[in-house]
N, C-alpha and C positions, 0 to 999 in steps of 0.2 A: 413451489419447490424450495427445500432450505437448502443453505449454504452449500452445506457438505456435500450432498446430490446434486449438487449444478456442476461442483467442483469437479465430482467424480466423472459427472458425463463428459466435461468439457475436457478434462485428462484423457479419457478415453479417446474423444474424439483429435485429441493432437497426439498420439501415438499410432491412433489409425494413421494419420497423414504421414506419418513418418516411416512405419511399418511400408506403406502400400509403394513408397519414393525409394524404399531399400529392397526390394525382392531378396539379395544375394545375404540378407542377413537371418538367418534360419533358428533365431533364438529371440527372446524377448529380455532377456536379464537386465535385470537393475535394480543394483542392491540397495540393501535398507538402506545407509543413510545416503545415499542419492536420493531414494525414492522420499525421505524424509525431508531434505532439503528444495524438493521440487515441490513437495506440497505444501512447504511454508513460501515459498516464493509464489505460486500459484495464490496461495492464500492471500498473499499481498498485494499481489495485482487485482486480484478480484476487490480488496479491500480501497484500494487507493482509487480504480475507476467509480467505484460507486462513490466515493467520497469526489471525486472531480466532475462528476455527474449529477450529481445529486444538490438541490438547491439547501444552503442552510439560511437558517436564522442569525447566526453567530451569535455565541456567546462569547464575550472578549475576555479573558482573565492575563494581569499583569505575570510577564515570564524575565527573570534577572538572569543574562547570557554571564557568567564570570570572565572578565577577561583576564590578561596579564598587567595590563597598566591598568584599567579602568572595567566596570561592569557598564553591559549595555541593559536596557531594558525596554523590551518590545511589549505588544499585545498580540496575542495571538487564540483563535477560536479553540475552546475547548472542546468541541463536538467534532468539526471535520482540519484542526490544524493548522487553516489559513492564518496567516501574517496578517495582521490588519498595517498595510502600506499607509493610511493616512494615521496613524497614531504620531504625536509628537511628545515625547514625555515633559517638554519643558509647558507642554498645553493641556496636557490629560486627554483621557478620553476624548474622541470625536463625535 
């Protein structure tokens, strides 16, 4: 099933829950941009468990944080995001 149809059911299925918790509410409205910002939110969670779920490889690429006094710079997975915690830039790569 892709993305989009998982999304959809899964939307579906948290408004039934919600619908069936509310009897006394006899409308279902909700407008575009609610309905718009609910499926980018939705879209995110759906994106971020599969990325915390999902095993990577990592691919590490150097990322320069700008700061106010000094810039830091990390490594961080260009596929699922992860920090690589054991980087040390005074050592390079791990």
């Amino acid at each position: 099933m892709e993305k989009k149809d998982l999304l959809f059911k899964a939307q579906d299925a948290f408004w039934e829950v919600i619908s069936d918790n509310h009897p006394e509410i006899k409308t279902g409205n909700f407008g575009p941009l609610s309905t718009f910002k609910f499926d980018e939110a939705c879209e995110r969670a759906y994106d971020i468990w599969i990325r915390e779920n999902t095993e990577c490889e990592h691919t590490w690429e150097k990322k320069i944080h700008e700061g106010n006094h000094f810039d830091e710079i990390t490594e961080v997975c260009k596929d699922c995001g992860e920090m690589n915690e054991d980087y040390d830039p005074s050592r390079g790569s791990t």
